[in-house]
N, C-alpha and C positions, 0 to 999 in steps of 0.2 A: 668437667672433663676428668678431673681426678676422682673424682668418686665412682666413675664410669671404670675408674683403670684397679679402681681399689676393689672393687665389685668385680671385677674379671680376673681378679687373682695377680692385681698389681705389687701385692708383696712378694712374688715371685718374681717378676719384673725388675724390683728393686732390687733385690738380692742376684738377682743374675749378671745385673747392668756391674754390682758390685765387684761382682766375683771376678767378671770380666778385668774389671781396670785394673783388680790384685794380679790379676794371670797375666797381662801388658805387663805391668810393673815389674812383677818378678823374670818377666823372659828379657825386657830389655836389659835389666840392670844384669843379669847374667852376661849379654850377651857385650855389653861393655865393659864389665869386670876382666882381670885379671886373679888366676888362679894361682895357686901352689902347683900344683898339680895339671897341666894342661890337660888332660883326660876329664878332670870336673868339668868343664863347662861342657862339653858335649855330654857325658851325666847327667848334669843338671837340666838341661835343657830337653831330655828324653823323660827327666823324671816327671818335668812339669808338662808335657805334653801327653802321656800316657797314665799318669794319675793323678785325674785332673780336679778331685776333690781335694787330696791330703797333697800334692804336687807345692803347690807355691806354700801351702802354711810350713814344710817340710823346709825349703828352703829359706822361707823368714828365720825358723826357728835353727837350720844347722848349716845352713850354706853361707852364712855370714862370715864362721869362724875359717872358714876355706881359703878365704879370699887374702889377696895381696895386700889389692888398696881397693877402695869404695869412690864410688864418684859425686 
């Protein structure tokens, strides 16, 4: 079965399944964070749904230093 999904372009697959749980991950923790700026999370959350390649790495890398507290 796996060879069948590696042979169908399963590393696509994989990498999407990935991409996905980074893009969950980033929308939730957004959306239970607390911001400096109450206007960031609805930012953030425009950002990650509208650029949906560089969106969430965007936020690992600069939406952290925004934040209040981390959960």
């Amino acid at each position: 079965m796996i060879t069948f999904i590696m042979n169908m372009g399963g590393s696509f697959l994989i990498f999407g399944l990935l991409y996905l749980i980074l893009w969950i991950y980033c929308l939730v923790d957004i959306i239970r964070s607390d911001f400096k700026d109450q206007n960031m999370k609805l930012i953030w959350v425009l950002i990650i749904l509208f650029a949906q390649v560089l969106g969430p790495i965007a936020y690992l890398i600069l939406g952290k230093n925004s934040k209040i507290n981390a959960y």
